[in-house]
N, C-alpha and C positions, 0 to 999 in steps of 0.2 A: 231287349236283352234280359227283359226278367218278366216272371209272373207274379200281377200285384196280389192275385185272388189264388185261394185265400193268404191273409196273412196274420199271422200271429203276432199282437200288440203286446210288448212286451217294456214296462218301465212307463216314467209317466208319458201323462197323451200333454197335447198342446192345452192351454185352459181358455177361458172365453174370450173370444174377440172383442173387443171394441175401438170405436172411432173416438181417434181424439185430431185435434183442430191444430196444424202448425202456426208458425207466428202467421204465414200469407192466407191462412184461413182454409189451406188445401187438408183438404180428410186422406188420411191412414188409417192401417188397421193394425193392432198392436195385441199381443198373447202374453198370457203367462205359461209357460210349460211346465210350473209345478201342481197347475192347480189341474182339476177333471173338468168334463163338461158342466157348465152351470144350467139347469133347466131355466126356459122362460114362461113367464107365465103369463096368457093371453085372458083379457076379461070379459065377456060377453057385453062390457059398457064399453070394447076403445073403440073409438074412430077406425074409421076404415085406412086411413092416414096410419093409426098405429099398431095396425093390425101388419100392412105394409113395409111398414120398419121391422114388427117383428120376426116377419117370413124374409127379411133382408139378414138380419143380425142371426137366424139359422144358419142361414146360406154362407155367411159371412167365415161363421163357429165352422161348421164341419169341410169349407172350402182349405182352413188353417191345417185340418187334422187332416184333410187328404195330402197337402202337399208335405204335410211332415210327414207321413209313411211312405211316400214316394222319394225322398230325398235320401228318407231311413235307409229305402232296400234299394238304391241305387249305390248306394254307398257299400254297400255291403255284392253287388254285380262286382263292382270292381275291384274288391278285393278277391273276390272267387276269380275273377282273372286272371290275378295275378300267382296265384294259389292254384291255378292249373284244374280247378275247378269249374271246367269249362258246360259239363251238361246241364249244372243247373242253372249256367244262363240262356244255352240255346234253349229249355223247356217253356221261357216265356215269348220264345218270339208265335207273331200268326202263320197260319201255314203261307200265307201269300206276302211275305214283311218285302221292306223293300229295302235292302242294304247298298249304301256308299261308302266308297274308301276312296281320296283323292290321289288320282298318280297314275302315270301310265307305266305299269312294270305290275309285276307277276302277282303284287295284291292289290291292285287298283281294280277301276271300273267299279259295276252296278252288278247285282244280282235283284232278283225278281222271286226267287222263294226260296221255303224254309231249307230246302235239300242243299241247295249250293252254300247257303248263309253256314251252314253245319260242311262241306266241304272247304268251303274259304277259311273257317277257323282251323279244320284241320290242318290246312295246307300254315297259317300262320305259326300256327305251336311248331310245326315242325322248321319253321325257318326261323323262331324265334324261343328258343325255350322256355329261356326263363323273360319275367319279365315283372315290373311293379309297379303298378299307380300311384301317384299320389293325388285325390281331388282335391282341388281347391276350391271351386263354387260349385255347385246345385241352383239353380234358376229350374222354376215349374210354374205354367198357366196353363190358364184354357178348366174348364167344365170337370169335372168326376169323370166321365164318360169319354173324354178325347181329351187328353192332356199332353204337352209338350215341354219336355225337359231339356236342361240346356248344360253338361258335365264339363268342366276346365278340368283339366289336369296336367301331370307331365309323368311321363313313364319312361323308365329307367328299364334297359332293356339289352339283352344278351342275344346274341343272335348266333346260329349254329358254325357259321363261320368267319368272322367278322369282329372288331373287337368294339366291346359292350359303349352305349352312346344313351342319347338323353334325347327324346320328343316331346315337345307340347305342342299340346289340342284340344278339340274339345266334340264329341258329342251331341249330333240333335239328335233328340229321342221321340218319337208318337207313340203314346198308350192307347189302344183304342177299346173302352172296357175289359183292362186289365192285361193286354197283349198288347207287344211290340209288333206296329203295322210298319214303321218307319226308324230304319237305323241310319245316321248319318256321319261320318268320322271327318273329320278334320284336322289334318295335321302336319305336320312339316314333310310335306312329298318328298323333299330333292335330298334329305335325309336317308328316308326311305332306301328310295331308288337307290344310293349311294352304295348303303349298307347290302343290297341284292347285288349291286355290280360286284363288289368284292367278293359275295359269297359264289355267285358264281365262277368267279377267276379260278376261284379254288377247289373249284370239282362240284360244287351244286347245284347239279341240272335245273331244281327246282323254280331255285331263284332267277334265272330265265322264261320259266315259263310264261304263257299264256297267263291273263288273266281267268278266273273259274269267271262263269255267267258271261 
């Protein structure tokens, strides 16, 4: 749903990682987000041992500050959402993304590429006008290069003929160098459906139809 490349860092960044030891002796990793990147500095005397830690506690540093800009501009997806700012999230999906919506009724099923994922939102705005998220958690792993996010929310929601209701769900996401390969929605189906039965009673073919894909 979004393009992480490029992004514009704006405010402070997360500041250096490091491990500290709970009472059971289990390691964490802990940030300041007021401070910048601290440079490390490697001496041509350390052990290969501390040479090891040092390319860990890189890895560690800039693993923080990926998952904070991805947290950042996911948060900010869904509020163009909501804001009916719909293209600038279809521009991060890949051409081949794989989109799920759970439910059998007129937005469910799978889609297989970018064309239908860009019909299926169309086909959504129009059966749902208005609508507003609110996130509650951001969950992100996995590598720089292939990362999977995990969004909670609940979205408050108008629908074009239907009187306005409440869904929570949540989100898997796959980034695969900087595009969305993988969208996955979860969320209260019989809701859904519900809200499309009524709209169709009421003259909206739409909300009948076929699923797209």
């Amino acid at each position: 749903m979004m393009q992480l490349a490029p992004l514009n860092i704006q405010g402070p960044l997360p500041g250096p990682a490091r491990r500290v030891r709970g009472r059971a002796g289990a390691r964490s990793t802990i940030h300041d987000c007021t401070l910048g990147p601290a440079p490390l500095a490697v001496s041509g005397q350390q052990s290969e041992g501390a040479r090891a830690d040092s390319r860990e506690e890189v890895w560690e540093h800039w693993s923080v500050i990926v998952s904070w800009l991805v947290r950042r501009r996911l948060r900010q997806v869904f509020a163009d959402l909501g804001a009916g700012r719909v293209n600038e999230v279809l521009a991060g999906l890949a051409p081949d993304v794989h989109h799920r919506f759970a439910g059998d009724h007129a937005l469910g099923g799978e889609r297989h590429d970018r064309d239908q994922v860009v019909a299926w939102f169309a086909r959504l705005y129009r059966l749902y006008p208005a609508m507003t998220f609110i996130v509650h958690r951001i969950l992100v792993c996995g590598p720089p290069w292939r990362l999977t996010a995990t969004v909670e929310w609940t979205a408050e929601v108008t629908p074009v003929a239907a009187p306005p209701c409440i869904n929570i769900g949540a989100h898997v996401i796959t980034i695969h160098r900087g595009r969305v390969t993988h969208l996955h929605a979860y969320e209260d189906s019989q809701a859904v459906a519900k809200a499309l039965t009524i709209m169709a009673e009421a003259g909206t073919a739409e909300a009948a139809a076929d699923p797209i894909g």
